[in-house]
C-alpha positions, 0 to 999 in steps of 0.5 A: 812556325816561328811562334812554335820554334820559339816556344822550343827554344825558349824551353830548352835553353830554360831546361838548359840555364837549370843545367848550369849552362852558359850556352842556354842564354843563346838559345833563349835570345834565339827564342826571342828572336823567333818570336820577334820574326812572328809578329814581325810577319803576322803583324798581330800581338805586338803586345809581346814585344813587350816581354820579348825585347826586354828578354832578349836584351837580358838573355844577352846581359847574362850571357856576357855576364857569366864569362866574365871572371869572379873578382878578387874579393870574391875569390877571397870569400870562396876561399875562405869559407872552402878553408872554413869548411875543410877545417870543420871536416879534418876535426870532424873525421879527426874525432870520429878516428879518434871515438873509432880508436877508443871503441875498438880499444874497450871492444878489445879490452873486454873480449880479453877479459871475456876470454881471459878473465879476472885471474885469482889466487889461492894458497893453503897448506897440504899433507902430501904422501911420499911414494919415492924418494930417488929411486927407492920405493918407500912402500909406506915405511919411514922416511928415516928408513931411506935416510939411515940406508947407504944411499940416504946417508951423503947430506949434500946430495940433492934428492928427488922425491916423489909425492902424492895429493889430491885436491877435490876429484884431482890426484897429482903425481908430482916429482920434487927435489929437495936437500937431504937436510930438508927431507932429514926434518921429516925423518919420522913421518911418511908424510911432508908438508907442503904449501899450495898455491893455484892459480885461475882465470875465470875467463874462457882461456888463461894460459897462466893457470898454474898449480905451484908447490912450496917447500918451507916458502921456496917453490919446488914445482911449477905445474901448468894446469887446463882452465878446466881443472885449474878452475875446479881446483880453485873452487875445491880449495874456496870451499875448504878454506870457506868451511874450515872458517865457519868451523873456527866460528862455531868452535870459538863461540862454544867456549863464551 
């Protein structure tokens, strides 16, 4: 009996010294003890008291010895090497915040540019048709014929005139106001030059896209335009100019 009681406390308080308990030590000193009492009552295998007295005596040894308290300068080094390691952990998460905050930056940069795009510009010169001017309908008469009437003759009036161009599959309808003195130079033509500039993002949404007319280089309409038909004018107005230069070309090389 006292043989099988020790073997079961020898191995629970080994299961128990892998638990990092204190407590394992006494059962395997008990263990010990147990089996000092078989060979004390059997009279047989005295050959284990070899094992077992010593074991005994170093299950009691390191029992005390875990109660007792780590000294200072053990403290120290375990401080030490906890600051070590705190200090490599804060660079560690420090950096990764760091990478995080720069690949959320440039995932954001280019789902702006995705969706906005690179914008661009361009500018070129039009004829555009004068429908109206203030409330008179020219009905493709002059423009001198409004300017010599009763109500074209105050120049300091400010007159709006309306206009139409197109630009590829595009009409625009627009509303201009301009000086009496600015309408009297084209008082001899149904049509006015203008200056357009449009502008286009090649992105997926740009809400900058915009259509502006130039009268003489000052800005007389500002017209927002869809992405849809601010890119197909702009691509309209690329193609014109692309031709017009390859026209020049061809035209320049028959006189050498």
């Amino acid at each position: 009996m006292w043989d099988w009681l020790g073997s079961a406390l020898e191995l629970f308080g080994m299961w128990k010294i892998g638990n990092k308990k204190r407590y394992a030590f006494i059962f395997s000193g008990l263990g010990n003890f147990c089996w000092l009492l078989y060979v004390y009552f059997n009279q047989v295998t005295y050959g284990l008291l070899g094992i077992v007295i010593p074991a005994l005596i170093i299950n009691i040894r390191n029992y005390l010895k875990w109660g007792k308290g780590k000294t200072s300068k053990e403290l120290k080094e375990e401080i030490s090497v906890l600051q070590a390691e705190l200090e490599v952990t804060l660079r560690t998460k420090k950096g990764d915040k760091l990478m995080k905050k720069q690949i959320l930056g440039l995932v954001l940069s280019f789902l702006l540019l995705l969706l906005i795009g690179c914008q661009k510009t361009i500018t070129t010169d039009i004829e555009a048709e004068i429908l109206t001017i203030n409330s008179h309908i020219l009905n493709g008469e002059l423009i001198s014929n409004f300017l010599s009437s009763s109500s074209g003759s105050i120049t300091n009036d400010t007159i709006k005139i309306g206009i139409k161009f197109k630009i590829g599959k595009y009409l625009f309808l627009e509303d201009l106001k301009v000086q009496h003195a600015e309408l009297a130079y084209y008082k001899n033509s149904k049509t006015i030059p203008l200056s357009i500039q449009c502008r286009a993002g090649m992105g997926f949404f740009d809400p900058g896209n915009y259509l502006r007319i130039y009268l003489n280089g000052i800005c007389k309409r500002h017209v927002k335009l869809s992405s849809e038909v601010a890119k197909n004018t702009f691509k309209y107005l690329q193609e014109e100019r692309t031709y017009a230069t390859r026209k020049n070309k061809t035209v320049s090389n028959c006189f050498y």
